[in-house]
C-alpha positions in Angstrom: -11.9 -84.1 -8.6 -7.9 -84.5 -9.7 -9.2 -84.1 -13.6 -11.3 -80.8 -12.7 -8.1 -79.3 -10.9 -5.9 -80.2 -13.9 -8.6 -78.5 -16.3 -8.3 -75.2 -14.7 -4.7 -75.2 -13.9 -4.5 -75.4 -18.0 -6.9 -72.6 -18.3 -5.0 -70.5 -16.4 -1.7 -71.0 -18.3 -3.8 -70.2 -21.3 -4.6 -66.9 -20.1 -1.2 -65.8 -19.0 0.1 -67.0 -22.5 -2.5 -64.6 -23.8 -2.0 -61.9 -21.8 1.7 -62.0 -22.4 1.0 -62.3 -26.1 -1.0 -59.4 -25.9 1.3 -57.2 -23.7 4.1 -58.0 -26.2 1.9 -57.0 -29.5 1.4 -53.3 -27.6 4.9 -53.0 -27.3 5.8 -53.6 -30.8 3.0 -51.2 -32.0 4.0 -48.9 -29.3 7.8 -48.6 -30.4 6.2 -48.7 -34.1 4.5 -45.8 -33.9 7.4 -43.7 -31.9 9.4 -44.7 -34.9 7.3 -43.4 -37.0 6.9 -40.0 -35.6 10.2 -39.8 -34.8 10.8 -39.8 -38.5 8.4 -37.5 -39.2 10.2 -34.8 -36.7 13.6 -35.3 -38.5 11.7 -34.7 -41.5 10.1 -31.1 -40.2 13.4 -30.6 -39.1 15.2 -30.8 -42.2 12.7 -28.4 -43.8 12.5 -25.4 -41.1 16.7 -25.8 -41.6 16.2 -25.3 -45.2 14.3 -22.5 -45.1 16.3 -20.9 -42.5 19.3 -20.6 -45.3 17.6 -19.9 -47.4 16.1 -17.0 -46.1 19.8 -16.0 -44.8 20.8 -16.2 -48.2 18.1 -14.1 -49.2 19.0 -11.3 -46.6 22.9 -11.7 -48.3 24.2 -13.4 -45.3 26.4 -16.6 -45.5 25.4 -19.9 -44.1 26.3 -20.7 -40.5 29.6 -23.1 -40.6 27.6 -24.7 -37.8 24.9 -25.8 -40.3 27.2 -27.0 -43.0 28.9 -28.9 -40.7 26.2 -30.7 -39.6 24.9 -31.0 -43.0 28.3 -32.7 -43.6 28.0 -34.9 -40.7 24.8 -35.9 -41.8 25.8 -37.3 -44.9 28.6 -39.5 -43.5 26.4 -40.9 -41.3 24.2 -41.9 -44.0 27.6 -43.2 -46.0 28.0 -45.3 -43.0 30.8 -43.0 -41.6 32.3 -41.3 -38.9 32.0 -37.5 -38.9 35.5 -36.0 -38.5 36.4 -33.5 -36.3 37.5 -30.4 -37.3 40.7 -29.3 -36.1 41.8 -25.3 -35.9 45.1 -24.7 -37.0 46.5 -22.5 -34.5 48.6 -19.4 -36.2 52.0 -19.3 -36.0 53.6 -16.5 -34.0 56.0 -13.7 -36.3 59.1 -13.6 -34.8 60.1 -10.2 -33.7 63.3 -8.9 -34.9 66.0 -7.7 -32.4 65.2 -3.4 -34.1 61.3 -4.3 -33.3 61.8 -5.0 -30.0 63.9 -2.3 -28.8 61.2 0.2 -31.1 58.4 -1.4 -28.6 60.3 -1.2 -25.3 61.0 2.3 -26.5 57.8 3.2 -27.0 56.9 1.8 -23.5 56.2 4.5 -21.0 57.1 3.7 -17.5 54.3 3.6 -14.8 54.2 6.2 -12.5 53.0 5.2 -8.5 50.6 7.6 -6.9 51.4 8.7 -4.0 49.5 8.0 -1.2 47.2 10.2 -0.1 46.4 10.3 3.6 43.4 11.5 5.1 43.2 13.2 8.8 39.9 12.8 9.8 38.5 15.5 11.7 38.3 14.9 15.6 34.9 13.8 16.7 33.4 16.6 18.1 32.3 15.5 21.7 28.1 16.7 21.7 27.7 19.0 24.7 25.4 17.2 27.1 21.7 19.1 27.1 21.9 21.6 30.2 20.1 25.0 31.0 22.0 27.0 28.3 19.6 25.6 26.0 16.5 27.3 27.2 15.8 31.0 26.1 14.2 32.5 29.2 13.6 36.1 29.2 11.8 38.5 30.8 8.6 39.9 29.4 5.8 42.7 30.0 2.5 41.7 30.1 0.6 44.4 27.5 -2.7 42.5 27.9 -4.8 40.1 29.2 -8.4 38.5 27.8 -10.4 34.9 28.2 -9.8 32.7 26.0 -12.5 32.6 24.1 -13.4 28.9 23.2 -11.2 27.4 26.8 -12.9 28.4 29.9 -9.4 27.3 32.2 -6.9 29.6 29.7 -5.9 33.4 29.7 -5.0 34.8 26.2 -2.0 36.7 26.8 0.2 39.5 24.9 3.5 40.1 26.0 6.5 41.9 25.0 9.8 40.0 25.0 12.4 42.2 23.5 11.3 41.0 20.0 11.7 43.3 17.1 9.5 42.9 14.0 11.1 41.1 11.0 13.8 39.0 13.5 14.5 35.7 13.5 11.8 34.6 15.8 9.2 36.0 13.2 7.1 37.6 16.1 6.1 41.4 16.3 6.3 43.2 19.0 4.6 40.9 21.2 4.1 37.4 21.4 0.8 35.9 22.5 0.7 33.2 25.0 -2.2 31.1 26.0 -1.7 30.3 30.1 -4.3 28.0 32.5 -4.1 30.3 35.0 -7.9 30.9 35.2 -8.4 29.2 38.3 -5.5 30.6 40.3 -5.0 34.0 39.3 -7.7 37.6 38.2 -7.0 39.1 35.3 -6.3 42.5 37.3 -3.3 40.5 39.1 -1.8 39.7 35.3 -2.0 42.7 33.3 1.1 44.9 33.0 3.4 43.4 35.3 6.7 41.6 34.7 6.9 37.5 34.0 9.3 34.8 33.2 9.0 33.7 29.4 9.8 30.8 27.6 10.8 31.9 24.3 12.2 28.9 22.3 9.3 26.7 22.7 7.6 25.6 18.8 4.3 27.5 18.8 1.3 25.7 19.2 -2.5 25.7 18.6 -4.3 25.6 22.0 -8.2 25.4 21.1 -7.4 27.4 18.3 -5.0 30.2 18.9 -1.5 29.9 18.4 0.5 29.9 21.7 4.3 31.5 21.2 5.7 31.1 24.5 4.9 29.7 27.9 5.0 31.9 31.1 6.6 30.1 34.0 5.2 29.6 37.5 6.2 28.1 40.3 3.5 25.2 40.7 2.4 23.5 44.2 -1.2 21.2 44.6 -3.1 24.4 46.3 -1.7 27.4 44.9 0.1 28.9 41.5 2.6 32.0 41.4 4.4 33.1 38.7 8.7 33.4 38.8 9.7 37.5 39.0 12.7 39.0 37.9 14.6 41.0 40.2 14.2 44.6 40.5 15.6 47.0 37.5 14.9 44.2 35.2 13.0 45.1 32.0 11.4 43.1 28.8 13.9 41.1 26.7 16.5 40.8 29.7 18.4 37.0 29.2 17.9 34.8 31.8 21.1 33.3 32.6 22.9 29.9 35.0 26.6 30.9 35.5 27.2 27.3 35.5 25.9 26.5 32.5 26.9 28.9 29.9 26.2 28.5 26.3 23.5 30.0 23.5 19.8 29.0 23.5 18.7 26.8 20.9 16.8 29.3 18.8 14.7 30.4 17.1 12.8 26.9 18.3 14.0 23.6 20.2 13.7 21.1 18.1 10.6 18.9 19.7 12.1 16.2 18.9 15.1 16.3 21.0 13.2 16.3 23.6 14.9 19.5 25.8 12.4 20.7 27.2 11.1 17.2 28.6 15.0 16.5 29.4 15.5 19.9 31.3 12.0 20.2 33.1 13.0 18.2 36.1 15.4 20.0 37.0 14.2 23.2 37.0 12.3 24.3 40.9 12.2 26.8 43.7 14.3 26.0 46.8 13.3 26.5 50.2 14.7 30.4 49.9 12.3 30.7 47.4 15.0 31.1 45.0 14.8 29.8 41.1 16.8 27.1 40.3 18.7 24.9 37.5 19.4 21.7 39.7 21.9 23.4 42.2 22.4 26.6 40.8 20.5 29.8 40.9 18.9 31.4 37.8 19.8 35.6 37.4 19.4 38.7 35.2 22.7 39.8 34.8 24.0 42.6 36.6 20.0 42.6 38.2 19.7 39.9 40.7 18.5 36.4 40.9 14.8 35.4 39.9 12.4 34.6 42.6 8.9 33.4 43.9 6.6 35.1 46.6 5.5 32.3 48.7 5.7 28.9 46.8 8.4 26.5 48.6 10.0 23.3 47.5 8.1 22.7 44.1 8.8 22.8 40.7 8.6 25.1 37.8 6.5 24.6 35.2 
């Protein structure tokens, strides 16, 4: 049994010597072979660097120091010897004589500072808060009155609001303004009577026909009536707020301010029956206030 055990502990140093043998063979090979190639790059090298003076040389342009000097280095190291460094002789400065000097400073003109400058900015301008001044409400005639003809709930209205053809507003001599007033009010109780317009409002399409305006009403959950001008008022009359004075946005508000949306709350019939702009009551000039037949405590709209 002890000889058997001895037998194979010999094999296996056999096969490690092999191994390592092997192992150690690759290796040689392996660094034989980088050798080799590595020579064969050096050898590529040198000839692509050949040809690159030459064709330099061919184009009548000299050849880069650069290449020379490693040409040069080359060498030596073949010679068994050190390339030197090449060292760049710095020029010497030329003195300046005394006459030179004083021609240069001469010559030198002296630097003018700029001023300063300094900038006032313009005051901020404080924005005027939105307020009733905004709105362009004026009195209008209504000319005519007709169905709308593809809305069963809207009146098709043409009114006349002071406009002249050709102003800024763009509108003849009446405006046409779509109203859902069907279901509170006859045609015979619209037609050519006196209303509260809003003039400044961006036209819009309702079911098809441009709407320039908006008449306003004084609006409760059982009945509609619209806001009158006082007596002696005519079409194109301002409506004015003593406590808010100021020009109306025109020719349009600007939807996107939002001023309408902004003043609309504010806007309602007191318990006189009187129009309003929060406390203060809405007039013709010289006329009388503006008004509402029966409507209480409600809004205008």
């Amino acid at each position: 049994m002890a000889g058997k055990q001895t037998s194979l502990e010999t094999r296996v140093v056999e096969l490690r010597n092999k191994v390592a043998l092997l192992r150690e063979k690759t290796i040689q090979s392996k660094i034989a072979q980088l050798a080799k190639e590595n020579d064969t790059l050096k050898k590529e090298i040198e000839v692509l660097k050949n040809e690159y003076d030459s064709a330099l040389v061919a184009n009548g342009k000299s050849v880069p120091l650069m290449t020379n000097a490693v040409s040069m280095a080359k060498g030596d190291e073949q010679k068994g010897e050190k390339p030197k460094e090449a060292v760049k002789e710095e020029p010497k400065p030329v003195e300046k004589t005394e006459a030179v000097k004083v021609e240069e400073d001469s010559k030198k003109k002296p630097k003018k500072e700029k001023p300063i400058k300094t900038v006032n900015a313009p005051p901020a301008k404080e924005e005027k808060p939105v307020d009733f001044s905004k709105l362009d409400l004026r009195v209008g005639y209504i000319r005519e009155v007709s169905r709308h003809p593809d809305a069963d709930s809207l009146y098709v209205e043409q009114i006349e609001c002071g406009d002249q053809p050709g102003n800024e507003s763009g509108f003849g001599e009446c405006r046409t303004v779509c109203s859902g007033l069907v279901a509170h009010m006859k045609e015979e109780d619209i037609q050519n009577r006196l209303v509260i317009v809003m003039c400044n409002l961006k036209p819009a399409k309702m079911r098809g026909v441009m709407s320039q305006g908006m008449v306003m009403c004084a609006t409760t959950p059982d009945k509609v009536e619209f806001i009158n001008p006082p007596p002696g008022a005519k079409a194109g009359d301002q409506v004015i707020c003593r406590e808010y004075p100021g020009e109306p946005e025109r020719p349009f508000m600007n939807p996107k301010k939002k001023i309408w949306e902004t003043l609309k709350p504010d806007l309602m019939v007191d318990e006189n029956g009187t129009a309003r702009f929060k406390e203060a009551p809405l007039e013709v000039e010289g006329k009388g206030l503006l008004t509402c037949k029966s409507n209480r405590k409600c809004p205008i709209t």
